[in-house]
C-alpha positions as CSV (number, residue, x, y, z in Angstrom):
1,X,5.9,-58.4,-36.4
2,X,7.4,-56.6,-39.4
3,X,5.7,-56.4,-42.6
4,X,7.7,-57.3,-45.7
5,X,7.1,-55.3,-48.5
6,X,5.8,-52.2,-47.1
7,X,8.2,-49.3,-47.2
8,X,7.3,-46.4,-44.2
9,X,6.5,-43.1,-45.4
10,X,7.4,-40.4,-43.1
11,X,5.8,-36.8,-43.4
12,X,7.5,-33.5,-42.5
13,X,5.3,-31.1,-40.5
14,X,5.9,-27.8,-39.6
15,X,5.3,-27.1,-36.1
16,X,5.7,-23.6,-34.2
17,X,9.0,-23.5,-32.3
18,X,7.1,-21.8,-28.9
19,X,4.1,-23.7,-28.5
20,X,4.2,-26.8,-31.0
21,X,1.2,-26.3,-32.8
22,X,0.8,-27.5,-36.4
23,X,-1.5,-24.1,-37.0
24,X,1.3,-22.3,-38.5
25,X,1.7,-20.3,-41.8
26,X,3.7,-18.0,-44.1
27,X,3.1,-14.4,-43.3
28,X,3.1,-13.8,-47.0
29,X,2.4,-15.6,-50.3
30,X,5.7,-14.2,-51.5
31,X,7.6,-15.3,-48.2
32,X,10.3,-17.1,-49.4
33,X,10.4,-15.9,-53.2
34,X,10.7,-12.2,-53.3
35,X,11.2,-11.8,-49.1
36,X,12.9,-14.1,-46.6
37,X,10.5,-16.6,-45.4
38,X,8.7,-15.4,-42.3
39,X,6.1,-17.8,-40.3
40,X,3.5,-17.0,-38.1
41,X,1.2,-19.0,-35.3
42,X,-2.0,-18.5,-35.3
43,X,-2.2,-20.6,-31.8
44,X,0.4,-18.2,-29.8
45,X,1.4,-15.3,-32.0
46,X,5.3,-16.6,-32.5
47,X,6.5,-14.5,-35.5
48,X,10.1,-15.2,-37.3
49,X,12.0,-17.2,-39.5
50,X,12.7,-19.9,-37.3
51,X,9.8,-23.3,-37.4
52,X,10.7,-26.6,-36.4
53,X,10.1,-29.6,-38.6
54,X,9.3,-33.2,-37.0
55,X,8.7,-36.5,-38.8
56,X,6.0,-38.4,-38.6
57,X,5.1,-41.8,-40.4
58,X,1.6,-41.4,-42.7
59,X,0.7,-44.7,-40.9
60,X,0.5,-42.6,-37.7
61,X,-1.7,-39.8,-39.2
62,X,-4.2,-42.0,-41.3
63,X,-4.8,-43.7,-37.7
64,X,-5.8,-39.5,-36.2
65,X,-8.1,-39.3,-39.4
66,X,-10.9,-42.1,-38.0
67,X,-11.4,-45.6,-38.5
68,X,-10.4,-47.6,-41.5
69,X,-13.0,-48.7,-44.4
70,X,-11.9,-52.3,-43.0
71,X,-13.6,-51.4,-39.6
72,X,-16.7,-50.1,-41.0
């Protein structure tokens, strides 16, 4: 069933282009201002400029976070 009314929110998350991990971060705060942006996985070790981005609807993640107040 669809629900009227209710617009989906999608969510960009960066994700490490080796391993897939979420665990990523900019090498520097000024990555990206003052240098070219450079990432680094705290998972694998992947270093470089390169991340992959993948959508995700906020419906999706609230449902990883635990059970609703509605449930409890």
């Amino acid at each position: 069933m669809v629900e009227v009314g209710k617009s989906k929110k999608t969510i960009r998350i960066t994700v490490c282009p080796v391993c897939g991990s979420t665990n990523i971060r900019k090498v520097s705060p000024f990555s990206g201002w003052l240098l070219p942006e450079e990432y680094v996985c705290l998972d694998c070790g992947y270093r470089g400029p390169i991340v992959a981005e993948i959508e995700v609807d906020e419906d999706e993640i609230e449902g990883d976070r635990g059970p609703d107040r509605d449930d409890i």
